[in-house]
C-alpha positions, -999 to +999 in steps of 0.1 A: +000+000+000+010+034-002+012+060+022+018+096+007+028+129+022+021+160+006+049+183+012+032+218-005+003+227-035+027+251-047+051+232-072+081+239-054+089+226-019+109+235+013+141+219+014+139+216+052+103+206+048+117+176+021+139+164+047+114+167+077+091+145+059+113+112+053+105+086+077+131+073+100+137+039+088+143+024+125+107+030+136+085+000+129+055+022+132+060+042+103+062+034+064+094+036+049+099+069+026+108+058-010+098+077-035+099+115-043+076+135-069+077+164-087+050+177-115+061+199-141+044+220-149+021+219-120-015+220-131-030+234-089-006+266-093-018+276-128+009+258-150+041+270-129+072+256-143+093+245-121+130+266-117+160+240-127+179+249-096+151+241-076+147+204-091+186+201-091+182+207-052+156+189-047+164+155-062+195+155-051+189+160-013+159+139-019+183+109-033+205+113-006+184+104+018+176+068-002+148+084-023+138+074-060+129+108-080+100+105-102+089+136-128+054+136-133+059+153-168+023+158-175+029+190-195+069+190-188+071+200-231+049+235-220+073+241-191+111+235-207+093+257-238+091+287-213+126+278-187+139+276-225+157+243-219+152+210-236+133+184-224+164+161-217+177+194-195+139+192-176+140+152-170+183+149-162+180+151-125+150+121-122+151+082-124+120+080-140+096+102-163+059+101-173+050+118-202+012+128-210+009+126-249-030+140-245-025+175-224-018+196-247+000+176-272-027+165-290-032+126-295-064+111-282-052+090-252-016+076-238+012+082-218+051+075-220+071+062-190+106+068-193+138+050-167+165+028-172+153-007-194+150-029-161+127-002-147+107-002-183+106-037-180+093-042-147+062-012-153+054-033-182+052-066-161+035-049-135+009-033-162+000-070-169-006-082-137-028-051-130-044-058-160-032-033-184-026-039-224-041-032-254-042-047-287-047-032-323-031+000-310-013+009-343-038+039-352-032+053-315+007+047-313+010+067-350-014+099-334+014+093-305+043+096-329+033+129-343+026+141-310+057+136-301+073+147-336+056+182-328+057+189-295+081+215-290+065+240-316+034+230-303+044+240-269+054+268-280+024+284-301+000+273-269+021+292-242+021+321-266-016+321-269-024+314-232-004+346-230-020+366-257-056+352-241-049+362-208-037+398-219-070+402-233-089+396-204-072+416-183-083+446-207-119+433-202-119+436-166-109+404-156-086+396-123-056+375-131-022+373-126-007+381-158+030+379-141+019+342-128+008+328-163+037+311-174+028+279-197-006+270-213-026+273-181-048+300-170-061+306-142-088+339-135-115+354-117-151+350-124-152+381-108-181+377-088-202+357-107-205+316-102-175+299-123-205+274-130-225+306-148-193+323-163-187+289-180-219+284-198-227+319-206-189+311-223-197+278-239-227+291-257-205+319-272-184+287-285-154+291-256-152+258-236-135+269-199-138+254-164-145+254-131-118+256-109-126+271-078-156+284-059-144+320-074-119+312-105-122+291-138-097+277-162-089+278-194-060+252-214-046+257-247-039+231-268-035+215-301-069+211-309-080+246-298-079+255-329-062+286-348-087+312-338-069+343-324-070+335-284-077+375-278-111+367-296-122+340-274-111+363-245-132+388-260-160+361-260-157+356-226-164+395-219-194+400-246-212+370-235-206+385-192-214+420-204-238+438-179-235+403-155-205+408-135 
């Protein structure tokens, strides 16, 4: 079984607070610490990427205190587009990698695990016994290769747009963080109205956002947003809240 602690919701963690939270291995009451996370970008702080010195630090006080270091790489293209590094830079100081091929790289489902070819080849044995597997996957693995052929222009174009989209709404009114908006995420008020109302009065002016919490909604650019100017669907947003906030 597992037994997780949850060191911050911020991205970035203490380094005190990292060491605090390994288990002492000679008390029989407590689980042994293993295994150390990071997500990059992380999705609860608005797409934040994580700062390389900070992950350097991390993993390597984290492995040497007998910790395996494990990069959730969800949206990790989107984050080494904006630090400007390359995504063997963003994943050099981990044992193992996952790679989201959906979020905002565009194929329909999957995910890559990346580690040394014994690790590899235990997930795989371990996907079995879980019962994992698929067959006929030929017409997902070649949506997988392109996803993965474009990713880094990709990346790219939909931080520049999340950018360019959130501009926009601050000129309509909106509250957000324009310093904070960093990758494809964004994060902004609904500025006073319910993020459940602010998101269909959006939808039916064609703009698909979220809820995200009891006073903000989120928006995610991707590949298949489409190659509409994002100021316009920003602009949306305002004309279809006009006289309602």
């Amino acid at each position: 079984s597992l037994s997780p602690a949850l060191l911050a919701d911020l991205g970035t963690v203490d380094i005190n607070e990292l060491l605090l939270a390994v288990r002492p291995r000679d008390d029989p009451h407590q689980p042994w610490s293993k295994l150390f996370c990071l997500e990059n970008s992380h999705n609860a702080t608005g797409g934040k990427a994580l700062p390389p010195s900070f992950v350097h630090e991390a993993c390597n006080t984290a492995r040497a205190n007998g910790l395996i270091c494990h990069l959730d790489g969800a949206r990790v293209t989107n984050a080494a587009s904006y630090l400007g590094i390359s995504l063997q830079q963003s994943a050099a100081d981990f044992d193992s990698v996952s790679v989201c091929l959906s979020k905002g790289m565009g194929a329909p489902v999957g995910s890559v695990l990346l580690g040394t070819q014994e690790f590899v080849d235990m997930a795989r044995r371990w996907r079995k016994v879980l019962g994992g597997g698929m067959r006929q996957c030929g017409v997902l693995a070649a949506a997988a290769r392109i996803a993965l052929r474009d990713c880094e222009k990709q990346a790219q174009d939909d931080n520049r747009r999340a950018k360019l989209f959130a501009e926009e709404l601050a000129l309509n009114g909106f509250e957000i963080d324009l310093q904070g908006i960093q990758t494809n995420i964004v994060v902004f008020s609904a500025n006073g109205m319910s993020p459940e109302q602010l998101c269909k009065l959006a939808a039916e002016r064609g703009v698909k956002i979220l809820p995200w919490t009891q006073t903000q909604v989120r928006a995610v650019w991707h590949r298949t947003a489409g190659d509409a100017p994002p100021e316009e669907a920003a602009r949306l947003i305002a004309s279809a809240t006009a006289g309602k906030l």
